[in-house]
ChimeraX commands (.cxc) that place a marker at each C-alpha (Angstrom):
marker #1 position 0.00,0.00,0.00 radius 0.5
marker #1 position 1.56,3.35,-1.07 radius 0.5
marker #1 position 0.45,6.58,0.68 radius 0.5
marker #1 position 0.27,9.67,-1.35 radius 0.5
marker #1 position 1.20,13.41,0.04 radius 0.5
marker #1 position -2.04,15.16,0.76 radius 0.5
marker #1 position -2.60,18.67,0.56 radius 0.5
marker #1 position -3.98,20.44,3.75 radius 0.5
marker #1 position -8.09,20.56,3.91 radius 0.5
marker #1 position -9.83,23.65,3.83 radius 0.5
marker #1 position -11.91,24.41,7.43 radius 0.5
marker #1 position -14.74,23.12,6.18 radius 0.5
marker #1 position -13.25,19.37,5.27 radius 0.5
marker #1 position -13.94,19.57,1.71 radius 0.5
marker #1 position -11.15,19.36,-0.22 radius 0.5
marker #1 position -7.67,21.68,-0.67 radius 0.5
marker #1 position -6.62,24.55,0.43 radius 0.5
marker #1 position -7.09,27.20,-2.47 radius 0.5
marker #1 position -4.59,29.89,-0.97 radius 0.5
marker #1 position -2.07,26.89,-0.97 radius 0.5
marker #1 position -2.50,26.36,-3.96 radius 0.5
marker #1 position -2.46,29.50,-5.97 radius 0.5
marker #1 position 0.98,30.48,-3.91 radius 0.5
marker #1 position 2.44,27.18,-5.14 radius 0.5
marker #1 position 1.64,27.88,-8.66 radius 0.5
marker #1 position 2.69,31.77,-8.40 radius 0.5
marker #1 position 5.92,30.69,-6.87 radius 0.5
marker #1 position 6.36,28.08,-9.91 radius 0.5
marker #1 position 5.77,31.04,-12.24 radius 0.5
marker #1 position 7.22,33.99,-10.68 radius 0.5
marker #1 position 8.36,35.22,-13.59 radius 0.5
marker #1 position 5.05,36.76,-14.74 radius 0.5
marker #1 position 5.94,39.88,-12.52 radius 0.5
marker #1 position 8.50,40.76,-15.32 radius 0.5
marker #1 position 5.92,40.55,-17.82 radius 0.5
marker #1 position 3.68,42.18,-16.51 radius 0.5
marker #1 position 6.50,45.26,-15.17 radius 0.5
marker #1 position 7.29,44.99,-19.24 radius 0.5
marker #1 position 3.63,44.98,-20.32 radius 0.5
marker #1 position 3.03,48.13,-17.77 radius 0.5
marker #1 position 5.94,49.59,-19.13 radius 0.5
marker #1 position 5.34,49.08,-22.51 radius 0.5
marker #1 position 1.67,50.84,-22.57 radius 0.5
marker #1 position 3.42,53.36,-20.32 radius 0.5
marker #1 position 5.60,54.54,-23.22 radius 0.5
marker #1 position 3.05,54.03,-26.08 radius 0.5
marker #1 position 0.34,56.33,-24.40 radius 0.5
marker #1 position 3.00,58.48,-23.56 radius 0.5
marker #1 position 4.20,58.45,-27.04 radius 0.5
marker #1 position 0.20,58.93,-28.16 radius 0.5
marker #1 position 0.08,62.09,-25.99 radius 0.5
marker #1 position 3.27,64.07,-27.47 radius 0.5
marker #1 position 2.46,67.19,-29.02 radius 0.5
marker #1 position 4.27,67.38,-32.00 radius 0.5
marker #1 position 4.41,70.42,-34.29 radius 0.5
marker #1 position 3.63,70.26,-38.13 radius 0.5
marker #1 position 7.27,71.40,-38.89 radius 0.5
marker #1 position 8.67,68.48,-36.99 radius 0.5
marker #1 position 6.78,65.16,-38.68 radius 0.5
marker #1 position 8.30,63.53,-41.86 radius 0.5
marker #1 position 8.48,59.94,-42.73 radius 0.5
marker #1 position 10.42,59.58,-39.31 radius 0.5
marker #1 position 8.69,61.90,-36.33 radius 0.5
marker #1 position 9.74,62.07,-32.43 radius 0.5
marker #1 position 7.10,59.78,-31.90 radius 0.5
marker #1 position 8.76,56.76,-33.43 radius 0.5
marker #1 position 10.65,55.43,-31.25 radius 0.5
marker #1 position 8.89,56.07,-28.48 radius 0.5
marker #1 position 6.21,53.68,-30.91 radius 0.5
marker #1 position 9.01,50.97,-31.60 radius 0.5
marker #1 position 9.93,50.50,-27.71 radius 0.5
marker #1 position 6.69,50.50,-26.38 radius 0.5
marker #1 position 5.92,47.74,-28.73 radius 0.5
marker #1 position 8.61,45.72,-28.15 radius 0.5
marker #1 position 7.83,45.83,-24.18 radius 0.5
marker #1 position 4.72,44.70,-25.05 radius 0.5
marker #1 position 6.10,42.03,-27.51 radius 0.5
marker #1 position 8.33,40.80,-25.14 radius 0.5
marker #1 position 6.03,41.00,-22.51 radius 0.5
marker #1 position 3.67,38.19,-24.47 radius 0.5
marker #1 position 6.36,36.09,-25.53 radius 0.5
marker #1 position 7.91,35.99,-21.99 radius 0.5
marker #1 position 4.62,35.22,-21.20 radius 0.5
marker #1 position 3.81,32.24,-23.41 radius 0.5
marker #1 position 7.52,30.55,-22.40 radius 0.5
marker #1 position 6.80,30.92,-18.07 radius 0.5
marker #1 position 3.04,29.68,-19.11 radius 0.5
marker #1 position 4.52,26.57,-21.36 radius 0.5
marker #1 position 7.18,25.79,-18.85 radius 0.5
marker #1 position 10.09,27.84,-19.68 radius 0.5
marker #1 position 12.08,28.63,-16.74 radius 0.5
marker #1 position 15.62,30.81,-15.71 radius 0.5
marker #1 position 17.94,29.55,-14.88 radius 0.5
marker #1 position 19.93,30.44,-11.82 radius 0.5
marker #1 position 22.66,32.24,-11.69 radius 0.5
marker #1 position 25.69,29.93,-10.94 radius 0.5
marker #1 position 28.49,33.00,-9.67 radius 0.5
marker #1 position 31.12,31.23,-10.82 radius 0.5
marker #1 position 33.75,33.90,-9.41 radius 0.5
marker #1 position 31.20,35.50,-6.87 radius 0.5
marker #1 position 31.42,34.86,-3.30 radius 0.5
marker #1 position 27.29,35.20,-2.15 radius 0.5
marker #1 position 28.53,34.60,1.30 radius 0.5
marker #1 position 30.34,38.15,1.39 radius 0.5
marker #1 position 29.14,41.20,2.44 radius 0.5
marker #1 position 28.06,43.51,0.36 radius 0.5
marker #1 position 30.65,46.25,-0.83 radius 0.5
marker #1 position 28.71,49.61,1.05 radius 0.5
marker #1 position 31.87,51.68,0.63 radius 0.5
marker #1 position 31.16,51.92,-3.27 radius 0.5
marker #1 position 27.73,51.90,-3.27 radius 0.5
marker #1 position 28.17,54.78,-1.21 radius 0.5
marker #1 position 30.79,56.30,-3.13 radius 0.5
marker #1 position 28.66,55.80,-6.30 radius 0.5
marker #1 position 25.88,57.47,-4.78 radius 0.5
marker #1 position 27.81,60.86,-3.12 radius 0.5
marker #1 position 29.31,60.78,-6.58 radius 0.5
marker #1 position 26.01,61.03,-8.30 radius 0.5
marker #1 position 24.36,63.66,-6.12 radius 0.5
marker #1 position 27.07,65.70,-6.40 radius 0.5
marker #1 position 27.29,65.85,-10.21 radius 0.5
marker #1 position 23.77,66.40,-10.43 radius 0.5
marker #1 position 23.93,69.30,-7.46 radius 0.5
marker #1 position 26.63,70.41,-9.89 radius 0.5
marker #1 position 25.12,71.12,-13.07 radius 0.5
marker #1 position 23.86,73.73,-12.83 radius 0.5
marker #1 position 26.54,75.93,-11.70 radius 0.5
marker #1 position 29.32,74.21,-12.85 radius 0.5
marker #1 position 27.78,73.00,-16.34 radius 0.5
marker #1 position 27.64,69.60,-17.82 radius 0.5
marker #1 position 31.49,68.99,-18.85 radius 0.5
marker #1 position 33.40,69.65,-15.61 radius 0.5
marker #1 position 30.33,68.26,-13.78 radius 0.5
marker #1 position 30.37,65.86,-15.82 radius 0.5
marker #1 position 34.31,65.20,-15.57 radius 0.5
marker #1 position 33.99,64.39,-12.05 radius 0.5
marker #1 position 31.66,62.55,-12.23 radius 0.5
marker #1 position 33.25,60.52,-14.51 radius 0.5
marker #1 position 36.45,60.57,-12.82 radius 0.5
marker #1 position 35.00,59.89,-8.87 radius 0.5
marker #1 position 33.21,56.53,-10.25 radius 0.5
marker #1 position 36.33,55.09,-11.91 radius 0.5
marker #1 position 37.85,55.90,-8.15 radius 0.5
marker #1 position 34.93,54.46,-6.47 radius 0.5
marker #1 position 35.30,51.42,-8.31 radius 0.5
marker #1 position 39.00,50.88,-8.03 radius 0.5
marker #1 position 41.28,52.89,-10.80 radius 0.5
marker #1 position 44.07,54.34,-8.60 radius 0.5
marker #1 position 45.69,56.05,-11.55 radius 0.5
marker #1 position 45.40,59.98,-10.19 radius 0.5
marker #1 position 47.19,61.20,-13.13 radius 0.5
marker #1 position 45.39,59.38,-15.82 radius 0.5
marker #1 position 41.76,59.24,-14.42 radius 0.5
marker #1 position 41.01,63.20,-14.81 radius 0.5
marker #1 position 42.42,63.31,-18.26 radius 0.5
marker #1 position 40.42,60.75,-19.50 radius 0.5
marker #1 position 37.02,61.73,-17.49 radius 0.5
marker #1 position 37.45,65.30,-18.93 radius 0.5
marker #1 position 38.24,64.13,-22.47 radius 0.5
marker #1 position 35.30,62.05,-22.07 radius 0.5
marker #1 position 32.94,64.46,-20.65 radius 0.5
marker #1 position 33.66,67.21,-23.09 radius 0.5
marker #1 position 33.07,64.16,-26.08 radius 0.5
marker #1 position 30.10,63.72,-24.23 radius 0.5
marker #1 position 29.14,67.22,-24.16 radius 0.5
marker #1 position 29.87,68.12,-28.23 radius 0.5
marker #1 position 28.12,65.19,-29.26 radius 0.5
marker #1 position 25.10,65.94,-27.16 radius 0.5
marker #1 position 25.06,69.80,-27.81 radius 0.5
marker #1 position 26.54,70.27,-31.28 radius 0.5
marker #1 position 25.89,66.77,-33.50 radius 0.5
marker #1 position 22.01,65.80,-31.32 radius 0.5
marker #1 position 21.03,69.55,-30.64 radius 0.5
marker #1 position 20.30,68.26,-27.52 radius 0.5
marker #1 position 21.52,71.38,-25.09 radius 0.5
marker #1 position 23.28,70.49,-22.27 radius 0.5
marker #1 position 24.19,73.40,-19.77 radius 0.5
marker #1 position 27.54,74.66,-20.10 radius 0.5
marker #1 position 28.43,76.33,-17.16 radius 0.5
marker #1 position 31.04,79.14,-17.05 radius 0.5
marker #1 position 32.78,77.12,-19.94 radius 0.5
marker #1 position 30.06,77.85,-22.16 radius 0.5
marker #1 position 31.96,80.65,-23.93 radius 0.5
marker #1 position 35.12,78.97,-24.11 radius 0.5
marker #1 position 33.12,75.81,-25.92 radius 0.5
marker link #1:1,2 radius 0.2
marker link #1:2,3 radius 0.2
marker link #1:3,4 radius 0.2
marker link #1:4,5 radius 0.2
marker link #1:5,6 radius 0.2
marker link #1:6,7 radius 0.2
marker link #1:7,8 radius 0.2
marker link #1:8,9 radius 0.2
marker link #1:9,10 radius 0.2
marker link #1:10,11 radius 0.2
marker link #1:11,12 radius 0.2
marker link #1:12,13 radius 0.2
marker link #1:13,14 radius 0.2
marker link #1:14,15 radius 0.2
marker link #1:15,16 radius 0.2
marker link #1:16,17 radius 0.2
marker link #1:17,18 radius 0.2
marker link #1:18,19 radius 0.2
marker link #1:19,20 radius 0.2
marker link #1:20,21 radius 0.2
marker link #1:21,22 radius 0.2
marker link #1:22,23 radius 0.2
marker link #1:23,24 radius 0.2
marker link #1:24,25 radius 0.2
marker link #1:25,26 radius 0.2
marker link #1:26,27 radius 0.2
marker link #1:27,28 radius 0.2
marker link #1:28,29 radius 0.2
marker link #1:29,30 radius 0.2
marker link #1:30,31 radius 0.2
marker link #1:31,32 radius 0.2
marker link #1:32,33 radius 0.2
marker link #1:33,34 radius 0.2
marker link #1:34,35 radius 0.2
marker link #1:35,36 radius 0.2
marker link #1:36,37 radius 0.2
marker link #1:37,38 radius 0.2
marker link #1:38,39 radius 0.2
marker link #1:39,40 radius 0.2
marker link #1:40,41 radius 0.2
marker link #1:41,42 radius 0.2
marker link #1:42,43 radius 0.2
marker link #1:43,44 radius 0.2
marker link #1:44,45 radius 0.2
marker link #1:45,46 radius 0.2
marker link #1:46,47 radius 0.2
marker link #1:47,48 radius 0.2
marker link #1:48,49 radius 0.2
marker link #1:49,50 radius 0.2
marker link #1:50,51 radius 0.2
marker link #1:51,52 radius 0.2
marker link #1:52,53 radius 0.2
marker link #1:53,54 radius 0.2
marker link #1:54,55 radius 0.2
marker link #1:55,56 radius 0.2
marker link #1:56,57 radius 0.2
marker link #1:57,58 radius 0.2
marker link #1:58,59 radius 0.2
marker link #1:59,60 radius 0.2
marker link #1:60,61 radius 0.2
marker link #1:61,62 radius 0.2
marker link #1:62,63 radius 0.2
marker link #1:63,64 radius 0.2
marker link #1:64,65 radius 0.2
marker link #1:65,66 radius 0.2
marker link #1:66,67 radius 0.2
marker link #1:67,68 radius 0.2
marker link #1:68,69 radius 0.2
marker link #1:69,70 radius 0.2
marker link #1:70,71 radius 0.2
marker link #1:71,72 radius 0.2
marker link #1:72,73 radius 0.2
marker link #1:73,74 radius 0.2
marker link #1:74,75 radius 0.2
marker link #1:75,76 radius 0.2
marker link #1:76,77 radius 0.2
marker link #1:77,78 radius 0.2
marker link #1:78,79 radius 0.2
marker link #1:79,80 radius 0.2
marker link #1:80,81 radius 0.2
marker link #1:81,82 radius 0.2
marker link #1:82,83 radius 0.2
marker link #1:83,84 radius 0.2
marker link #1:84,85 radius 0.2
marker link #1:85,86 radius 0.2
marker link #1:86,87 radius 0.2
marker link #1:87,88 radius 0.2
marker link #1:88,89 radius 0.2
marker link #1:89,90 radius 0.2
marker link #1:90,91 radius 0.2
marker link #1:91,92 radius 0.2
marker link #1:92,93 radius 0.2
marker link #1:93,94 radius 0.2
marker link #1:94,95 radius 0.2
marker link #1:95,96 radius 0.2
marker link #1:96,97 radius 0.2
marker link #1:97,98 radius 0.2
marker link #1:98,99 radius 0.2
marker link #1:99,100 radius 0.2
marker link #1:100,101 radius 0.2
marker link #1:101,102 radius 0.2
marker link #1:102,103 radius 0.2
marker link #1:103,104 radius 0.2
marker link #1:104,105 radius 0.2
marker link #1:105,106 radius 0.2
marker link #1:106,107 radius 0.2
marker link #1:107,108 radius 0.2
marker link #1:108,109 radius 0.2
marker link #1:109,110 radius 0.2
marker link #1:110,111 radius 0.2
marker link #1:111,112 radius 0.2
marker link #1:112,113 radius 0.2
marker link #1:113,114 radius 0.2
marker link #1:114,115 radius 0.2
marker link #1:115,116 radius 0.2
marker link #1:116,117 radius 0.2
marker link #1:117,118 radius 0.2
marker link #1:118,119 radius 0.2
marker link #1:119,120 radius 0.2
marker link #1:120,121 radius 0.2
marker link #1:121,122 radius 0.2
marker link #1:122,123 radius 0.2
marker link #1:123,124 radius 0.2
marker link #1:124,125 radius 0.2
marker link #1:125,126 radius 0.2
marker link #1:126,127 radius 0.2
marker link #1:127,128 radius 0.2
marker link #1:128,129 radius 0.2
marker link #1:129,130 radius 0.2
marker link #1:130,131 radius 0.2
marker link #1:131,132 radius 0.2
marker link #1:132,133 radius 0.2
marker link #1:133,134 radius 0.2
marker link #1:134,135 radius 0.2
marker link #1:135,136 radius 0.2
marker link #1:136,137 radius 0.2
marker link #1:137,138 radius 0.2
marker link #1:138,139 radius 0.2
marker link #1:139,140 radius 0.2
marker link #1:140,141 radius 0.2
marker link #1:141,142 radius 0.2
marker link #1:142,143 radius 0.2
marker link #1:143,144 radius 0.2
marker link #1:144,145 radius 0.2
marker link #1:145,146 radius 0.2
marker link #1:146,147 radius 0.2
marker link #1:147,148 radius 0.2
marker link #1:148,149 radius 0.2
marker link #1:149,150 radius 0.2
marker link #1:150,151 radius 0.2
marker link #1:151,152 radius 0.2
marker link #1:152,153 radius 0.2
marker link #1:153,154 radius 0.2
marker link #1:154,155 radius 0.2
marker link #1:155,156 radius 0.2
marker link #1:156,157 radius 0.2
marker link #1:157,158 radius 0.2
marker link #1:158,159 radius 0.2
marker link #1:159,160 radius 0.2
marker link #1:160,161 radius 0.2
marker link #1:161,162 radius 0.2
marker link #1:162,163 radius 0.2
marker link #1:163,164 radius 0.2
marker link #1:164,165 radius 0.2
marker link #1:165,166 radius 0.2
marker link #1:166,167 radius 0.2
marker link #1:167,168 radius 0.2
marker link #1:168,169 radius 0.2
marker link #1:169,170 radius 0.2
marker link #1:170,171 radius 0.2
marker link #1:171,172 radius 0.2
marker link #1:172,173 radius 0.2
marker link #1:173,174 radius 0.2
marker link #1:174,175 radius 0.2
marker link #1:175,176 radius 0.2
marker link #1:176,177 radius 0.2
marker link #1:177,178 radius 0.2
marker link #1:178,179 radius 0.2
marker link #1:179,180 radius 0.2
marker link #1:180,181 radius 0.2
marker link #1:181,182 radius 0.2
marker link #1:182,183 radius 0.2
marker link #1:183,184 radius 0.2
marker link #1:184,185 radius 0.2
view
């Protein structure tokens, strides 16, 4: 005689818990919250995209509203074909950390480092403008995650910043605020 597992009764004796249940079968599938944060996200960006004012000058074959078009459908593709794999079985796999210690602690110095870093810059901005705010930030994140090389580091977080800042202002026309360099740029 084999005995079977049995799942817990409701209260009333009649059969299976349903609350037992459904969190078994969420847990199995817990991979639906990402498609449903990309489905959210992806009619997120489309209604945005539908409620862009747009001015007659600026539409041609290719308008400001197409990309904003071609994300938000592919969030919402990806959302129904992530869908249709978790629903037919597909799963992730986990992440093996082959050179990852998950018994350390996490690294809170540069996290923190990051973050000081990144409110400062963006305290910055304004006064200082985008390339030497810019430069430091570029150059305190390379500290905060290791480079040591004090003479190299600024060079190549201000060359980088001010590459940053042509291509943005001058070849996108997006303007980026120049700060007290903005007449010397």
């Amino acid at each position: 005689m084999t005995t079977e597992p049995t799942e817990p009764a409701r209260p009333d004796g009649t059969g299976t818990a349903p609350r037992a249940a459904s969190r078994s079968w969420l847990r199995d599938h817990s991979e639906l919250g990402v498609c449903v944060l990309l489905f959210a996200l992806g009619v997120l960006v489309l209604t945005d995209a539908l409620t862009m004012s747009v001015d007659i000058a600026q539409r041609g074959p290719v308008g400001p509203r197409t990309v904003p078009f071609v994300i938000g459908g592919l969030f919402l593709l990806i959302a129904v074909l992530l869908a249709v794999d978790v629903l037919r079985g597909g799963r992730g796999e986990a992440e093996g950390g082959e050179d990852v210690d998950l018994d350390a602690p996490a690294d809170r110095r540069t996290v923190l480092l990051l973050t000081g870093v990144f409110l400062a810059a963006a305290a910055l901005i304004g006064p200082l403008g985008f390339p030497i705010s810019g430069a430091l930030l570029f150059w305190g994140s390379a500290y905060a995650l290791g480079s040591r090389h004090h003479g190299r580091d600024p060079l190549i977080a201000a060359g980088l910043s001010l590459f940053t800042y042509f291509v943005f202002d001058n070849l996108l026309g997006v303007p980026l605020p120049g700060g007290p360099l903005m007449g010397v740029l």
